[in-house]
C-alpha positions as CSV (number, residue, x, y, z in Angstrom):
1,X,2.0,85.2,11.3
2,X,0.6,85.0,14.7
3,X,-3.1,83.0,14.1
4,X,-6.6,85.0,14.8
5,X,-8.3,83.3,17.7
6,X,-12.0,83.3,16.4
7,X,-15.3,82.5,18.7
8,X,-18.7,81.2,17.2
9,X,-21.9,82.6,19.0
10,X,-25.5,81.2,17.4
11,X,-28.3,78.6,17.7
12,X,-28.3,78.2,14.0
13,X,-26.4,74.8,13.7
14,X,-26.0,74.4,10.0
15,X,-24.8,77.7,8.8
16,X,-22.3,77.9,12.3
17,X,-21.2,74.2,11.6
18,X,-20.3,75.5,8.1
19,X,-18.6,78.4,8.9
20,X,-17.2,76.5,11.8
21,X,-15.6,73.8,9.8
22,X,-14.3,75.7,7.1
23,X,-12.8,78.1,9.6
24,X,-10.8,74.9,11.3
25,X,-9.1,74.4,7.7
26,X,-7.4,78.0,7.5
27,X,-3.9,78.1,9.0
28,X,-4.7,81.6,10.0
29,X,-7.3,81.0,12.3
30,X,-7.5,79.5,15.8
31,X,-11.1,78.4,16.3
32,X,-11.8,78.4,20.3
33,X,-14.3,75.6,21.6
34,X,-17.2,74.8,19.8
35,X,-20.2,77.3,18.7
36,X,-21.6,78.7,21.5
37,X,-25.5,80.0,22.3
38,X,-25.8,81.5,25.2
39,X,-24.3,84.7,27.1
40,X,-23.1,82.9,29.9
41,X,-21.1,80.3,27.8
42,X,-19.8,83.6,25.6
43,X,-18.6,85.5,28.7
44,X,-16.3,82.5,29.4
45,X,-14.6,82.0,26.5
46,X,-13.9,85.7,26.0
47,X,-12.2,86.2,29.2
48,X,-10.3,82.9,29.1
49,X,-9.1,83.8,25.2
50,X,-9.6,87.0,24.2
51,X,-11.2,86.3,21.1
52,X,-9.8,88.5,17.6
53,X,-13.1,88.0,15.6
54,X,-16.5,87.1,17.0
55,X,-19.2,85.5,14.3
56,X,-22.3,86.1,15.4
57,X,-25.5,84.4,13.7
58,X,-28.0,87.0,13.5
59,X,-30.7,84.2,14.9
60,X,-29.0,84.8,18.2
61,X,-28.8,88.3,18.8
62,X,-31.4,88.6,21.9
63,X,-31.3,91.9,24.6
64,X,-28.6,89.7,26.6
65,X,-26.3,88.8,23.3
66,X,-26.8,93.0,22.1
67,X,-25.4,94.2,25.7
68,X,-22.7,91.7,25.9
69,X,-21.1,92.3,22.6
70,X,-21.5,96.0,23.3
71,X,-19.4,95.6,27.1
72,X,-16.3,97.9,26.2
73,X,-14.0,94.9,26.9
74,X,-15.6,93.2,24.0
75,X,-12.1,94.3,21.8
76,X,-13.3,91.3,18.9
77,X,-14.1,92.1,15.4
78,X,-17.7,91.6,15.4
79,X,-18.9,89.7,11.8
80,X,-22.6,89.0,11.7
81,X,-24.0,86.5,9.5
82,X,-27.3,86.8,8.1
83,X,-29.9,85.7,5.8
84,X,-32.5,87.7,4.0
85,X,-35.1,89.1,6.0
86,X,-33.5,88.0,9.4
87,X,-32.3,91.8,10.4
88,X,-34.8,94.4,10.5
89,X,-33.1,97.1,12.2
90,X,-29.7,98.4,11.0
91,X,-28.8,100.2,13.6
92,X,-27.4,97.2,16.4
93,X,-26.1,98.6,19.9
94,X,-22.7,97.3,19.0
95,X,-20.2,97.8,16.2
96,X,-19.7,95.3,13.4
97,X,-16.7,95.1,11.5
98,X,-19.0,93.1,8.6
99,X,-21.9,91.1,7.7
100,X,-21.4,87.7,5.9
101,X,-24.5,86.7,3.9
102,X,-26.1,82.8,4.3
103,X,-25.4,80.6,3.2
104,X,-21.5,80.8,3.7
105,X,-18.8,79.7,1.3
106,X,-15.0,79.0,2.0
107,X,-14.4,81.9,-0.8
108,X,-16.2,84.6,1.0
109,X,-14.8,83.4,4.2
110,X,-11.1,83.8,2.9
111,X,-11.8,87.0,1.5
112,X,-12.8,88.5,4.8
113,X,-10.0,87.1,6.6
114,X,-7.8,89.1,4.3
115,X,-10.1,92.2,4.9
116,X,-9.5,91.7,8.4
117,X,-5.7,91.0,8.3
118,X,-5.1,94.2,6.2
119,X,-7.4,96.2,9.2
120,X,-5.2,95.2,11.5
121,X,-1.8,95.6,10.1
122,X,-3.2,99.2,9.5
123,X,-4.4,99.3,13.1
124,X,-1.0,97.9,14.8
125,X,1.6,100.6,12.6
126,X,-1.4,103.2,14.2
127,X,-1.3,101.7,17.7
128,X,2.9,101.3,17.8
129,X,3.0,104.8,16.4
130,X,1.9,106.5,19.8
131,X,2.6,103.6,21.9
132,X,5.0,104.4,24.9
133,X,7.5,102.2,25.5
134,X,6.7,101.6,29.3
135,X,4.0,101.4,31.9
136,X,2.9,102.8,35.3
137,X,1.9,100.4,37.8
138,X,-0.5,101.2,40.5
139,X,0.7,99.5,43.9
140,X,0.2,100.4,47.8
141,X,-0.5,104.1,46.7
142,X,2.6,104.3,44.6
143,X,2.7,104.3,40.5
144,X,5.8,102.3,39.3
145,X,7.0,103.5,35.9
146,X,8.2,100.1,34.4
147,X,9.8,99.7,30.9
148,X,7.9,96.8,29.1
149,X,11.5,95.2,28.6
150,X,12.1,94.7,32.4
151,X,9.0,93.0,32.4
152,X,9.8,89.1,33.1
153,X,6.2,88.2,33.6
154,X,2.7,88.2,34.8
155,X,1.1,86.3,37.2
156,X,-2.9,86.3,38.2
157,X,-3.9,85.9,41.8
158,X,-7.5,86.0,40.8
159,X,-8.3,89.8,41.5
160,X,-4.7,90.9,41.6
161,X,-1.8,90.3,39.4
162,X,1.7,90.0,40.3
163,X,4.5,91.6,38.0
164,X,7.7,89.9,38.0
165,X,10.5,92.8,37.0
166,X,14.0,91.8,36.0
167,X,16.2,92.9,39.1
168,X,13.8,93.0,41.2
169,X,13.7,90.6,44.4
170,X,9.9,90.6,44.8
171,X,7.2,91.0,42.4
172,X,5.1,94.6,42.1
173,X,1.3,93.7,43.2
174,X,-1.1,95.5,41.5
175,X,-5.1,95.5,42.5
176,X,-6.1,94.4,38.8
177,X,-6.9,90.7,37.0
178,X,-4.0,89.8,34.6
179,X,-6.5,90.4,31.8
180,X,-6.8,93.9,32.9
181,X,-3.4,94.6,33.4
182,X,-2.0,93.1,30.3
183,X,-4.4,95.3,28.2
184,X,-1.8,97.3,28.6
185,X,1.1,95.8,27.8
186,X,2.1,95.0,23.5
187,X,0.8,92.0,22.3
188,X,3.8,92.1,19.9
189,X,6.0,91.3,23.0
190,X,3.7,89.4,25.5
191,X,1.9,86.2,25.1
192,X,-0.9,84.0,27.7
193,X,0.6,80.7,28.0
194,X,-1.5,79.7,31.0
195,X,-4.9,80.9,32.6
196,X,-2.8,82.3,34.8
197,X,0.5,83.4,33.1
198,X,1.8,86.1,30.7
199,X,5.0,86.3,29.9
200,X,7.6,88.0,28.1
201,X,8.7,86.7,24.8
202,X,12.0,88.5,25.0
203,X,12.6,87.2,28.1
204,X,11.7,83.8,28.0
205,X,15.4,81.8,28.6
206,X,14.1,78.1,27.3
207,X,11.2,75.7,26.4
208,X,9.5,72.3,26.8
209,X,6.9,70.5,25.9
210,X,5.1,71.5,29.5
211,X,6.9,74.4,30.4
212,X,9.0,77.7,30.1
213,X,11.9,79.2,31.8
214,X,12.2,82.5,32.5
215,X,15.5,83.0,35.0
216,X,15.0,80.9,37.3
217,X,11.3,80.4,37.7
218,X,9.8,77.3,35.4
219,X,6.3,78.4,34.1
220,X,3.1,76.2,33.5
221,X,1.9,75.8,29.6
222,X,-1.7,75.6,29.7
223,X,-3.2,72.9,27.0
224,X,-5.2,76.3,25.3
225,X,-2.2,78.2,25.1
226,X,0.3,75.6,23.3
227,X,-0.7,76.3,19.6
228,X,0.2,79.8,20.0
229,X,3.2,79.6,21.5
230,X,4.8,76.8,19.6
231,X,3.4,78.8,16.2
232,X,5.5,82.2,17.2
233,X,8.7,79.8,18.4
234,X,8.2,78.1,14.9
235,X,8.5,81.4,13.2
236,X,11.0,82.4,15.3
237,X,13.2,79.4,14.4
């Protein structure tokens, strides 16, 4: 089971520390930096780890922290904790998945993990039901029409990507960041191993402790990225 990276946003220490600790105990979560209070500090970590599930304390929702979490490319699970009295208006500009009540307890926090974990098998059968099994790629005025298996893997030039494709002497360049582009592609089959590289699970050829090998290119494993990786080999072995 592939762990849910989970990002802490809030100004309330005690109830985040909490929620934070017991969240660091559960095999099935991935907790990403420390709690976090402002939008700036946010906007980092969910490019750099595309969070699964967001806990927001409800102290910290301001006009910035409301429009953020709205931004379409917010794809989290948005779970807002609250105490009595702390939320006036129901109707928030962006979509929670669930309120959690303060103070928190390990038992509520297990039971919404497996609420959330049942959401998204039920999402994922949806999402590979009328999932193509390929991708167009925009380049120099031409769309490529790649199968995601020929994908070897992705590399970021900051606002461009480069796609490396299995018989293919030079990469495709397309004018998108590798988060963009990899929205695209099945997270079933790809995986971020580096601020700058996605690659292929299928096609990855061997591993170390630093790097992978895919052909004959040897990839970077970025310190972030390791506990993922080494969690799918480990199931895979």
């Amino acid at each position: 089971m592939v762990k849910l990276k989970c990002l802490f946003i809030g100004k309330e220490e005690k109830s985040l520390q909490t929620l934070f600790d017991y969240a660091a105990t559960l095999s099935s979560l991935t907790v990403i930096g420390k709690p976090v209070n402002t939008k700036k500090e946010a906007q980092y970590f969910l490019q750099e780890f595309t969070p699964d599930i967001i806990f927001c304390d409800a102290t910290a929702v301001s006009t910035d922290i409301e429009k953020f979490l709205a931004q379409k490319d917010v794809k989290a699970l948005i779970v807002l904790l609250s105490a009595e009295g702390e939320i006036t208006n129901t109707e928030l500009p962006y979509n929670v998945f669930s309120f959690m009540p303060k103070p928190v307890s390990l038992d509520m926090l297990l039971q919404l993990v497996s609420r959330i974990n049942n959401y998204l098998r039920v999402e994922t059968k949806k999402h590979s039901a009328a999932q193509n099994d390929f991708v167009f790629i925009k380049s120099a005025y031409k769309f490529y029409k790649i199968q995601f298996n020929e994908i070897l893997f992705c590399e970021g030039m900051k606002d461009y990507t480069q796609v490396h494709i299995i018989n293919r002497e030079k990469p495709i360049i397309t004018l998108q960041n590798l988060k963009t582009f990899v929205s695209k592609l099945p997270s079933d089959q790809f995986i971020r191993v580096h601020r700058s590289f996605v690659v292929s699970i299928n096609n990855i050829d061997m591993v170390s402790k630093n790097e992978i090998t895919i052909g004959k290119k040897d990839l970077p494993i970025g310190e972030s990225y390791r506990d993922q990786l080494f969690t799918i080999i480990q199931q895979s072995s």
